[in-house]
C-alpha positions as CSV (number, residue, x, y, z in Angstrom):
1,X,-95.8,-25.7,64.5
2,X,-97.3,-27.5,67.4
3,X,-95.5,-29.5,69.7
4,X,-98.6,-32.3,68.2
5,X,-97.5,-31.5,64.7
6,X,-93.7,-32.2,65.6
7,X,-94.7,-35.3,68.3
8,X,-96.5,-36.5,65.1
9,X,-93.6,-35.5,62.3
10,X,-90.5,-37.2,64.6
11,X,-92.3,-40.9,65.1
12,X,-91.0,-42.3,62.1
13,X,-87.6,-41.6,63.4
14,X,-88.2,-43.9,66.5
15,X,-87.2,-47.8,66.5
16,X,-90.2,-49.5,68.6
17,X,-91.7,-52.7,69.2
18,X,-94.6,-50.7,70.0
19,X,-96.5,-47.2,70.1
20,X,-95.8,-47.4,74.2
21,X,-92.1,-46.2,72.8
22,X,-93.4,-43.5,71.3
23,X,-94.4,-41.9,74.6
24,X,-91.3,-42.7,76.3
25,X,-88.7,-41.6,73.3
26,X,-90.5,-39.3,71.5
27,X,-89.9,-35.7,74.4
28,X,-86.0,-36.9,74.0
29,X,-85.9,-36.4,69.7
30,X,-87.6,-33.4,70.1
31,X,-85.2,-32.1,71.9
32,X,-82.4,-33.1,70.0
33,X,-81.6,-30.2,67.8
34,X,-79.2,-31.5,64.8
35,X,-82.9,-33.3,63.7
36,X,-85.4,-30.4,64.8
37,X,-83.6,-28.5,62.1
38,X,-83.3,-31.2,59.5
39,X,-87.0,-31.4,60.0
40,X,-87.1,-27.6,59.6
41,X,-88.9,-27.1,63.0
42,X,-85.7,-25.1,63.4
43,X,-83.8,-22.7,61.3
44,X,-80.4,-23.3,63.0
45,X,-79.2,-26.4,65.7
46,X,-77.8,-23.4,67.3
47,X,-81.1,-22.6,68.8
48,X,-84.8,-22.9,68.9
49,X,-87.5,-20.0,69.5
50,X,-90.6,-21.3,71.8
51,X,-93.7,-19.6,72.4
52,X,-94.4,-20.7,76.2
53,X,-97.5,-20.1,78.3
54,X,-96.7,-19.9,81.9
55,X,-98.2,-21.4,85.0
56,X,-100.1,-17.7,85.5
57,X,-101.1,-17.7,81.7
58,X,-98.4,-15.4,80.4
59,X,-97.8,-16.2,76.6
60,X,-94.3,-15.4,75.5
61,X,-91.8,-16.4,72.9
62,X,-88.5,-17.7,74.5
63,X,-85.1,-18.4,72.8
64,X,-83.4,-22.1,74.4
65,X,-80.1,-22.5,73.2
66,X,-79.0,-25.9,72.5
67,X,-76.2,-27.9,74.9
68,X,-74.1,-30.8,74.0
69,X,-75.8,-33.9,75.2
70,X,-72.8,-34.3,77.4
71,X,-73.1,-32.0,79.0
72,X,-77.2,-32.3,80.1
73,X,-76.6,-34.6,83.0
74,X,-74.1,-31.8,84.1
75,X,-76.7,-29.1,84.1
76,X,-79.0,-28.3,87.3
77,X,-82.7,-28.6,85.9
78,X,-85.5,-28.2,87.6
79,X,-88.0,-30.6,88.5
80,X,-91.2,-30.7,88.1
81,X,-92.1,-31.8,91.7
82,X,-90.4,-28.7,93.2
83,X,-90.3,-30.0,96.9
84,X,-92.7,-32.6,97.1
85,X,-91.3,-35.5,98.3
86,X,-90.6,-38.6,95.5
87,X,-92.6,-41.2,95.4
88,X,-91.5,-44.7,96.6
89,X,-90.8,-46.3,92.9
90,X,-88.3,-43.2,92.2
91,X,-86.3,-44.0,95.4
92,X,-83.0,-45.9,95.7
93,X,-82.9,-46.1,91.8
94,X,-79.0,-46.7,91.9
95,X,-79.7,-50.5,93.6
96,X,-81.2,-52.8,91.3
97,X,-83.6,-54.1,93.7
98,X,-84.8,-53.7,97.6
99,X,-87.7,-54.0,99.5
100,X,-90.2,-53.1,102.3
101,X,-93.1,-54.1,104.1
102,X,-96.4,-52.3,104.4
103,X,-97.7,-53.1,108.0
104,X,-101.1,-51.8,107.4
105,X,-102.2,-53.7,104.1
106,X,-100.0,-56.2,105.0
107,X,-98.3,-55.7,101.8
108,X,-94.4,-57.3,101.0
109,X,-93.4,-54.3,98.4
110,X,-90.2,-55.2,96.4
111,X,-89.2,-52.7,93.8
112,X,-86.4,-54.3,90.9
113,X,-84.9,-51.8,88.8
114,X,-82.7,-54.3,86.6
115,X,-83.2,-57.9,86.1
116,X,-79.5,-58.7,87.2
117,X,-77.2,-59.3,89.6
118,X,-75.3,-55.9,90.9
119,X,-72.1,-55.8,91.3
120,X,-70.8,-56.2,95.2
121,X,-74.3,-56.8,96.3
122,X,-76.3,-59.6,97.3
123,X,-77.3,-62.0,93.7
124,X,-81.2,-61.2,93.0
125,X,-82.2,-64.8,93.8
126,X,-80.5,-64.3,97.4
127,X,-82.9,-61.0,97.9
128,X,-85.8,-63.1,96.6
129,X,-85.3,-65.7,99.1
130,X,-84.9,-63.2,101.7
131,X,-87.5,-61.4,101.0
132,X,-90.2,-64.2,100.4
133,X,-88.8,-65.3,104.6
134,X,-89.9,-61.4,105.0
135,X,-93.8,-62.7,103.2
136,X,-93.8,-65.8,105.4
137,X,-92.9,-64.1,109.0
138,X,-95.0,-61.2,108.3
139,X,-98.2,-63.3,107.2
140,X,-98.5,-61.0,104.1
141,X,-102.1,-60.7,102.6
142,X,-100.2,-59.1,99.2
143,X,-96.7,-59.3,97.3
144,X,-96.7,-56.3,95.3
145,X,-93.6,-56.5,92.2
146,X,-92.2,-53.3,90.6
147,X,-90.9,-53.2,87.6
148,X,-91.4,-49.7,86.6
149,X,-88.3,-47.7,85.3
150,X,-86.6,-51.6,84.9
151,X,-85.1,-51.7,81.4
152,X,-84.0,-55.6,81.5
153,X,-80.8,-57.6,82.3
154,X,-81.5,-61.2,82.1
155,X,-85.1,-63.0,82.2
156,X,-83.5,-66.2,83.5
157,X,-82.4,-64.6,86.7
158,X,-85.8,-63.5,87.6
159,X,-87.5,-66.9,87.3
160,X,-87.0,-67.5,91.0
161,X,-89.8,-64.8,91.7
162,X,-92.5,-67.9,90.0
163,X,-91.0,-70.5,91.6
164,X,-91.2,-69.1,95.2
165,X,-95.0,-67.7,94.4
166,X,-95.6,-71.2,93.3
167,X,-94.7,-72.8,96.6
168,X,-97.4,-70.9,98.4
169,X,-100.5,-71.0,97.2
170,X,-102.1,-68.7,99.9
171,X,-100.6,-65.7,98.4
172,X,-101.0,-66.9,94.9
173,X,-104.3,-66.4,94.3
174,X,-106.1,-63.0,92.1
175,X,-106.4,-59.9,94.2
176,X,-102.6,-61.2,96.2
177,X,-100.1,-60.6,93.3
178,X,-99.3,-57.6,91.4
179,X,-96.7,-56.4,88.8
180,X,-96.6,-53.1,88.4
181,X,-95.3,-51.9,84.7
182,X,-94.9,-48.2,82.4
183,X,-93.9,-47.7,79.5
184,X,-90.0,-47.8,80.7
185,X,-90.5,-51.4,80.9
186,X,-88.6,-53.2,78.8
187,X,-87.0,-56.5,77.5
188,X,-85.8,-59.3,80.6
189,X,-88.8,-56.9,82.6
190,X,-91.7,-57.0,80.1
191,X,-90.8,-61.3,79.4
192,X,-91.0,-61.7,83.6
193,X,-94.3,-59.7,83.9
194,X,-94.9,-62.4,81.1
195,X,-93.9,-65.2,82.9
196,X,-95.7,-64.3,86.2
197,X,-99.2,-63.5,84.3
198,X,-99.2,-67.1,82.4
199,X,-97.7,-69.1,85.4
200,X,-99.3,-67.6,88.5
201,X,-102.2,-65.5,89.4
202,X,-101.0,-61.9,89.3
203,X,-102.6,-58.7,87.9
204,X,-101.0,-56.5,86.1
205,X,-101.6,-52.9,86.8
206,X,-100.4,-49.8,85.2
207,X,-99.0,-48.7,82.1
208,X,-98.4,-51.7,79.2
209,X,-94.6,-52.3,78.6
210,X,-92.9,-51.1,75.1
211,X,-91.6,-54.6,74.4
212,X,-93.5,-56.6,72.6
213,X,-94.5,-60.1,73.8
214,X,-92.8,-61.8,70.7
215,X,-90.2,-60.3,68.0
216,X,-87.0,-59.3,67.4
217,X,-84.4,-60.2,70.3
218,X,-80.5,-60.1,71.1
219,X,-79.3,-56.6,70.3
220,X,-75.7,-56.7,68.5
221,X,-73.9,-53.4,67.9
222,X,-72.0,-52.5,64.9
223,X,-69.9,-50.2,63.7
224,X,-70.2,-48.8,59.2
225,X,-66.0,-49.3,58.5
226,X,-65.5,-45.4,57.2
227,X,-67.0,-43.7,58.9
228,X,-67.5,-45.6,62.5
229,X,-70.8,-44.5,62.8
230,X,-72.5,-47.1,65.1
231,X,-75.9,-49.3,64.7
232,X,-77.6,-52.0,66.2
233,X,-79.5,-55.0,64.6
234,X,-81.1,-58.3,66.3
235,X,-80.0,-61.2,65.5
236,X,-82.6,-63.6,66.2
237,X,-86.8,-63.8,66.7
238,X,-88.3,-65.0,70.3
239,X,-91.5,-66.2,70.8
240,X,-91.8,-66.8,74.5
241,X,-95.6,-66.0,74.5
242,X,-97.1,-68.3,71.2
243,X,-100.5,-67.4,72.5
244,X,-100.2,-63.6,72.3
245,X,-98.9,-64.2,68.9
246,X,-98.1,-60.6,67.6
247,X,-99.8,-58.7,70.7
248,X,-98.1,-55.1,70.4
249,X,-98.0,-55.9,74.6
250,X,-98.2,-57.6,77.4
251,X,-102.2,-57.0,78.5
252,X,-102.8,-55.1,81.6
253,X,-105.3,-56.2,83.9
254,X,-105.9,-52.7,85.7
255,X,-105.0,-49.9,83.4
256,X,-103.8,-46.8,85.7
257,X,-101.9,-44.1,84.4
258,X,-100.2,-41.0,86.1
259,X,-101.2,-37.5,85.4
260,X,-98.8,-35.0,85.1
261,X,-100.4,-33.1,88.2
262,X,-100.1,-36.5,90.0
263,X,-96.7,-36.3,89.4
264,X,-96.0,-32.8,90.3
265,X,-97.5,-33.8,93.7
266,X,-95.3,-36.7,94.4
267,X,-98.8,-38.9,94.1
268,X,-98.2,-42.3,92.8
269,X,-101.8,-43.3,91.6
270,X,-100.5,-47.2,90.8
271,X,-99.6,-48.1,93.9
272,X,-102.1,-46.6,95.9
273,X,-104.7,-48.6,93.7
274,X,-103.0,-51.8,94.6
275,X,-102.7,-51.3,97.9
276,X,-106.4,-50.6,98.5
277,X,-107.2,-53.4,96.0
């Protein structure tokens, strides 16, 4: 088979709000082997034979064995950048947010990972103040808002980013606000890129978020009583955005994706269009 045939043959295993998830989730079940060989993609979970073709064009067949999932963050891959440096939106992922200024566009850059407070750090609406003093004393011409790899946390703490675009109306105007999005976005993240499309004048740009606009909310695990197998089941509908009704998600303004060679190279393609916006 394929890898199309099994990407095709594993979606209806994936929970989504949308077909973003699909290109998020989808690599991660096909690597998990217990379902390769249910699907008989795979005679055994032991293993899995791959016919590879090489960077030089060498076709071969390879046999992967498989690893306990806990032990993959243990193991030493490879990346695919080799040494080319990371690009900015990768950096400093283990703080939920930070910032920096771009002297040149005169662009106020603030990347949030998590829509939350972190622990023995500085609250989110404390960085937000700061770094809106950071807009006003360097006379920025653009605030630029990542929320690419940001999986949530709590929409209510993120409000303070509207309010303070709200009280200065030089910056929030089309062409001065961005939020940037991928398909990691998710939850608290994809409601605030909501939030700040409706209520003030920012673009979107990049790749639409897999959380629907409306639908199911409130994740609650659970546990079956035999056999402790654990699920998950929401609890409750939201429908922060009536006038998307059942939008699969929120629209982007300026559609930019990243290429796999892009990627390889360290490029970053979405915030290199914003910044010479």
């Amino acid at each position: 088979q394929t890898v199309e045939e099994v990407h095709r043959q594993i979606l209806p295993f994936l929970a989504h709000d949308n077909e973003i998830e699909f290109l998020l989730e989808a690599p991660n079940y096909m690597m998990t082997t217990d379902l390769l060989e249910y699907m008989e993609v795979s005679k055994t979970r032991e293993h899995i034979n791959l016919t590879v073709e090489e960077a030089s064009g060498k076709v071969e067949t390879v046999q992967v064995k498989a690893i306990q999932r806990a032990d993959y963050s243990k193991m030493d891959w490879i990346s695919a950048r080799g040494e080319s440096k990371a690009p900015l939106y990768l950096e400093n992922n283990s703080s939920y947010y930070w910032y920096t200024f771009f002297e040149k566009e005169k662009a106020l850059y603030f990347k949030c990972n998590r829509i939350n407070n972190q622990k023995g750090e500085k609250s989110l609406k404390k960085i937000v103040d700061e770094f809106f003093k950071e807009l006003d004393s360097q006379k920025a011409d653009k605030l630029i808002i990542d929320l690419r790899l940001n999986r949530g946390g709590n929409y209510h703490k993120g409000e303070s980013l509207i309010k303070e675009i709200l009280k200065r109306p030089p910056i929030n105007q089309k062409g001065k606000v961005f939020v940037l999005t991928d398909r990691y976005t998710f939850s608290a993240a994809s409601a605030i890129t909501g939030f700040l499309k409706r209520e003030t004048n920012a673009l979107t740009v990049g790749e639409p978020a897999r959380s629907r606009p409306n639908g199911a909310d409130n994740y609650e695990p659970y546990s079956l009583p035999n056999s402790k197998i654990g699920f998950g089941v929401t609890n409750r509908l939201k429908d922060l955005f009536p006038e998307l009704g059942d939008a699969p998600f929120i629209p982007i303004d300026i559609p930019v994706t990243t290429s796999f060679e892009e990627y390889q190279k360290g490029e970053d393609p979405v915030l290199l269009k914003v910044l010479s916006y």
